[in-house]
C-alpha positions in Angstrom: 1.8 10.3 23.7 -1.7 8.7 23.3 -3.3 5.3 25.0 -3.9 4.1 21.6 -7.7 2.6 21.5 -7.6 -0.8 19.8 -11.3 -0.4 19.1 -14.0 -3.2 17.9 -15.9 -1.8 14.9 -19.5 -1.3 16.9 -21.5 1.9 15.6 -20.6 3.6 18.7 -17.0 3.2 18.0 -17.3 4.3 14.6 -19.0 7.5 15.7 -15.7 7.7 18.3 -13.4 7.5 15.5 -15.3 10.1 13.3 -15.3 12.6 15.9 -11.6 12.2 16.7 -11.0 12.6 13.1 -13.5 16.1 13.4 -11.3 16.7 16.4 -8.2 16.9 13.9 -6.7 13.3 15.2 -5.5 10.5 13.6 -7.3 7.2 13.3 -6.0 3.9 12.1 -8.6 2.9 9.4 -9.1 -0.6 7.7 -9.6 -0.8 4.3 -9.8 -3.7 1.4 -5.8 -3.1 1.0 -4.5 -1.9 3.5 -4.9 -0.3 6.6 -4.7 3.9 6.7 -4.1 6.0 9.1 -6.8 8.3 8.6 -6.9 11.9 8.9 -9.4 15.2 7.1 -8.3 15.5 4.1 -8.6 19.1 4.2 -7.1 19.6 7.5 -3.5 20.4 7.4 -2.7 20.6 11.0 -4.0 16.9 10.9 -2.9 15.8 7.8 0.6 16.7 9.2 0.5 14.7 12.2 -0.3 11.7 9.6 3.5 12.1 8.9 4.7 13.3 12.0 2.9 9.8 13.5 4.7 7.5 10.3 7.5 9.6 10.3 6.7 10.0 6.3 9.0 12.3 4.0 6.9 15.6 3.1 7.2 15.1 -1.0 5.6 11.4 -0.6 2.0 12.4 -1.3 -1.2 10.8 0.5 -4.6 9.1 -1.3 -7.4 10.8 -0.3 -10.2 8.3 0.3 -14.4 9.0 -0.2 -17.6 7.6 0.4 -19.7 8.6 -3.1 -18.9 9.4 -5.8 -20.3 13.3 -5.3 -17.4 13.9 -3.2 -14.9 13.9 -6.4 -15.7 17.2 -7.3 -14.9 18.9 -3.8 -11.3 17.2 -4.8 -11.0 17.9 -7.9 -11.9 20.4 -10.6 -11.5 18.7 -13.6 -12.5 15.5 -13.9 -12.5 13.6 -17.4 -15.0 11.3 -18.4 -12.4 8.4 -18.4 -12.4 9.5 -14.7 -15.8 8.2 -14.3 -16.0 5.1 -16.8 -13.3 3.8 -14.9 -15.2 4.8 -11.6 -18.4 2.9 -12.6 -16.7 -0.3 -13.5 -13.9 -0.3 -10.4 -15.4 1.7 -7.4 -15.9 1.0 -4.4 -12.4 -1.3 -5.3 -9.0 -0.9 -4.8 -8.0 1.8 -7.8 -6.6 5.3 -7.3 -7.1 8.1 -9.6 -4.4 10.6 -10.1 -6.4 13.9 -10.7 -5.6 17.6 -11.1 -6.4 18.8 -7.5 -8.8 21.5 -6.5 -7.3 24.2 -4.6 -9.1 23.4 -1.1 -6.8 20.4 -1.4 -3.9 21.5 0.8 -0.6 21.1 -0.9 0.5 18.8 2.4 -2.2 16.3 1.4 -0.9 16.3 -2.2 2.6 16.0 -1.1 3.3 19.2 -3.1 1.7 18.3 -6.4 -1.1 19.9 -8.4 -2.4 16.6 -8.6 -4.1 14.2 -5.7 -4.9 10.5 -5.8 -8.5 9.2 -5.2 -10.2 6.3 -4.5 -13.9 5.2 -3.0 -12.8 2.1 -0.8 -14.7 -1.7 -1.4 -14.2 -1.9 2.3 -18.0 -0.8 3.8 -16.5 0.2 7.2 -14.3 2.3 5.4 -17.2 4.1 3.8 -19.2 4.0 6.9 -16.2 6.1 9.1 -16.2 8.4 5.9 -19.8 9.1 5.8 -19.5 9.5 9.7 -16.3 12.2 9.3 -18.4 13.9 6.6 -15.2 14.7 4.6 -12.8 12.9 2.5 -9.9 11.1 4.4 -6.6 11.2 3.7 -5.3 7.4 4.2 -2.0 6.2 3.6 -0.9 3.2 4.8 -1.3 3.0 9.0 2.7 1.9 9.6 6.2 3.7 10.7 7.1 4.9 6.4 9.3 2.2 5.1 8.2 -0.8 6.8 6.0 -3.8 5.7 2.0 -2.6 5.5 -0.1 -3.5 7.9 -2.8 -5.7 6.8 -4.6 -6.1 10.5 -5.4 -4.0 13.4 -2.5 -5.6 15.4 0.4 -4.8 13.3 -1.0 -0.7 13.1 -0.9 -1.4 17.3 2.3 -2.8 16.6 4.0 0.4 14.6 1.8 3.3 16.1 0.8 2.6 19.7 1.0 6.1 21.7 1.5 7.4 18.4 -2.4 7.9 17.5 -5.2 8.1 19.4 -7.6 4.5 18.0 -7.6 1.7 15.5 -10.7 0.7 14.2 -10.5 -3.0 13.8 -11.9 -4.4 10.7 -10.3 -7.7 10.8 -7.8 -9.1 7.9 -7.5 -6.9 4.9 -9.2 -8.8 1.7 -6.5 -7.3 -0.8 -3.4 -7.4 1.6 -1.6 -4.7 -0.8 -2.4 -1.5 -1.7 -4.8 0.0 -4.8 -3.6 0.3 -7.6 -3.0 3.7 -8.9 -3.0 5.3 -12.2 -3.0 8.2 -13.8 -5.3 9.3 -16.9 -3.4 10.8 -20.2 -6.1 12.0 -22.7 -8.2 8.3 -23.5 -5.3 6.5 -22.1 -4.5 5.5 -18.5 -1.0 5.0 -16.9 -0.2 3.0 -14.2 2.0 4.7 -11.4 2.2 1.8 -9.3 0.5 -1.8 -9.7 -2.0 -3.6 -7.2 -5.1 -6.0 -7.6 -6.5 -4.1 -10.4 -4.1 -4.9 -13.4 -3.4 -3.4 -16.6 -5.7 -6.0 -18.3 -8.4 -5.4 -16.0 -7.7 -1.5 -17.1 -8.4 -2.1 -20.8 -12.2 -3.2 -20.4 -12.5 1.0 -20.0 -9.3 2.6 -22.0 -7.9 0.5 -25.1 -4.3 2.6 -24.2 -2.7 1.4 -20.7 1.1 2.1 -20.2 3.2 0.8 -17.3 5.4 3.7 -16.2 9.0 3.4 -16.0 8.7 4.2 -12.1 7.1 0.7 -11.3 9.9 -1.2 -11.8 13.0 0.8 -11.7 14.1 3.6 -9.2 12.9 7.2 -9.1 15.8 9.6 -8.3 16.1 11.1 -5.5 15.1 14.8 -6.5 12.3 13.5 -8.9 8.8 14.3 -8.0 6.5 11.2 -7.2 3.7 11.0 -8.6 2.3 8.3 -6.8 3.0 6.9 -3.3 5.5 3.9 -3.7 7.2 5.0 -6.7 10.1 6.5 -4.0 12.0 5.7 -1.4 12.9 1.9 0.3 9.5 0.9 1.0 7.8 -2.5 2.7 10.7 -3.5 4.7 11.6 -5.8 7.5 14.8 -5.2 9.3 16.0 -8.1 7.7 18.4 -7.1 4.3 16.2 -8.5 1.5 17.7 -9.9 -1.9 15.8 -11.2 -4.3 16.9 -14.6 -6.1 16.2 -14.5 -9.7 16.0 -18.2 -11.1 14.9 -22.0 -10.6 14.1 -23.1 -7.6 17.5 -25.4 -7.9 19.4 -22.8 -8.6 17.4 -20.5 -5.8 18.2 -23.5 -3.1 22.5 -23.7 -5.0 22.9 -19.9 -4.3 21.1 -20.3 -0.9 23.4 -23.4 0.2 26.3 -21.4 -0.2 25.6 -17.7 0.6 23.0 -18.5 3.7 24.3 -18.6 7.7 22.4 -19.1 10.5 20.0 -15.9 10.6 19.4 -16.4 6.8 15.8 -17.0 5.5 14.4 -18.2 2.2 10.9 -17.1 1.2 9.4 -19.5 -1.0 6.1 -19.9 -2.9 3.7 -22.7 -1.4 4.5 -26.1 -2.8 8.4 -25.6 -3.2 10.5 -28.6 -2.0 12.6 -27.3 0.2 15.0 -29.1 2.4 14.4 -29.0 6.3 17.7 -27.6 7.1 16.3 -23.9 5.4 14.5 -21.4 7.8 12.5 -20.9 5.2 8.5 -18.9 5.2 6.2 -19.1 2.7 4.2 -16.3 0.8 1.2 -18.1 -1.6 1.8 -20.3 -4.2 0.0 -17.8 -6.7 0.1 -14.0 -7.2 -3.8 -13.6 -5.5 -2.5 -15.7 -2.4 1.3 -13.9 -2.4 -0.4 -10.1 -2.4 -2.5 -11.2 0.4 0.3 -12.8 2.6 3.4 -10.7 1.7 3.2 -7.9 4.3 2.2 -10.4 6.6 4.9 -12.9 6.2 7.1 -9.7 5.9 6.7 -8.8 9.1 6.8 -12.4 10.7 10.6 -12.4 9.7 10.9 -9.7 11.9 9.7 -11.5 14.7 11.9 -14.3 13.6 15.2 -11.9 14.3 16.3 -12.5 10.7 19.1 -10.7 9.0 19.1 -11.7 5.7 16.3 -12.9 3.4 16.6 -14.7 0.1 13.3 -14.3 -1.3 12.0 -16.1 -5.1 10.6 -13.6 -7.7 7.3 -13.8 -8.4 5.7 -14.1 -12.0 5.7 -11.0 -13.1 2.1 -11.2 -15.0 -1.4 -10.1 -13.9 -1.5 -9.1 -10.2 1.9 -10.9 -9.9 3.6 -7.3 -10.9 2.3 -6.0 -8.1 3.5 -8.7 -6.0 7.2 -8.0 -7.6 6.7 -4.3 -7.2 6.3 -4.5 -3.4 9.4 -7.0 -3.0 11.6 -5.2 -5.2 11.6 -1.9 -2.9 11.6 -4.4 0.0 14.4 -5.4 -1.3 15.6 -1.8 -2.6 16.4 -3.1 -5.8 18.9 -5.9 -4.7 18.6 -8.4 -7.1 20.9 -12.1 -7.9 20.4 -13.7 -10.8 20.8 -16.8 -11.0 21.6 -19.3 -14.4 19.5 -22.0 -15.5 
């Protein structure tokens, strides 16, 4: 057990965090996203306490995060030009690159693939602990593996205390979900699992961008992920969630007749709700919903509720992100509702 450090981001507590990491430790990291729980990349007695500390299945692979762009090599041995358009127009940003791996990649890091995924974080403290660890960081999200991501210092606290030995605290993550991720197939691209960075965004670079099947509909069990998120429940409360597919009349008719007393509704901003709900709200757009949906996630927890009726967000844009990240909250428990 550790006395988890809940440490402001001074230079002094950056060069802390960089030689725990050295050390072969764990550090809770912020990022533009998402906070990581950050760990050398090409450390495998660290990278395993990463999912001893989340409690993370083995085959779920990890993104490995960098500084410059000089580190891709040391990842990966083959990187296509694409690789690099797409790095010039979206790094530092949230985007992960699926890439064939280089062999000082241990197969931990890359969940047992030949492949790892990449990405040079916007977030400048993330860099800065990076340039300071002198190595790439394996990051996945800094929470217990299935529950809501943590988008401040306090909810890593929250999931990990004793478990790791600091979080650097960067404040409220920008993004408030994580990159997304994409893998490159000749000029094409195809997206493994949606964020910020949407598929229009992805055609500036590559006229060919395909949305895998993965994003929106379970991976078996003994399938290989290529991507984190694509398996397992993921982004949970302890609440059951079921997404209501409809109108918000017909959201409010199911409710009225399928809600008790430790039922909650989550609605967009700006839905007319009656007072007799416990109801939360998520953003009344899909920029404002990624950036509150862990959060408000998590407050149902700390509300003690059970069940959660939650409204589907427009699919479109950055809102498929948004509905990718509820739909495994929900672990594919939808009602829909007629018109």
């Amino acid at each position: 057990m550790f006395d988890t450090k809940l440490l402001r981001p001074t230079r002094e507590n950056i060069s802390y965090c960089a030689e725990l990491i050295k050390s072969g430790e764990v550090v809770g990291m912020p990022t533009e996203t998402v906070y990581g729980l950050a760990a050398d990349a090409f450390n495998e007695t660290a990278v395993k306490k990463i999912f001893e500390a989340k409690g993370r299945p083995a085959d779920n692979p990890l993104i490995v995060h960098i500084s410059d762009i000089s580190m891709l090599k040391a990842l990966s041995g083959d990187v296509p030009l694409l690789a690099y358009e797409l790095a010039e127009r979206f790094w530092p940003g949230p985007l992960t690159m699926v890439l064939p791996k280089a062999d000082k990649v241990p197969l931990i890091t890359s969940g047992g693939l030949d492949t790892v995924g990449i990405r040079m974080p916007k977030s400048a403290l993330a860099r800065e602990l990076i340039d300071a660890c002198e190595v790439p960081l394996a990051a996945p999200s800094a929470n217990l593996s299935g529950s809501p991501s943590p988008t401040s210092a306090r909810h890593v606290f929250s999931d990990l205390n004793g478990l790791i030995a600091a979080i650097l605290d960067g404040g409220e993550c920008e993004v408030g979900i994580e990159s997304t991720v994409i893998s490159l197939e000749g000029s094409g691209v195809r997206i493994l699992r949606p964020g910020i960075i949407t598929k229009e965004d992805l055609m500036t670079v590559s006229s060919t961008v395909f949305i895998d099947d993965g994003v929106l509909s379970e991976v078996s069990k003994d399938q290989k992920a290529a991507s984190p998120g694509m398996k397992y429940k993921h982004y949970s409360p302890k609440a059951r969630v079921v997404l209501v597919d409809g109108s918000l009349d017909k959201f409010l008719e199911y409710a009225k007749s399928h809600a008790d007393e430790n039922t909650y509704l989550m609605c967009f901003d700006g839905d007319r709700v009656p007072g007799n709900f416990n109801t939360v709200y998520y953003g009344k757009h899909s920029f404002e919903q990624a950036k509150r949906l862990f959060k408000v996630l998590r407050e149902l927890d700390d509300l003690n509720a059970e069940t959660v009726f939650a409204r589907v967000p427009d699919k479109s844009g950055a809102g498929l992100a948004v509905y990718n990240r509820i739909l495994r909250a929900a672990a594919f428990e939808i009602v829909r509702v007629g018109e």
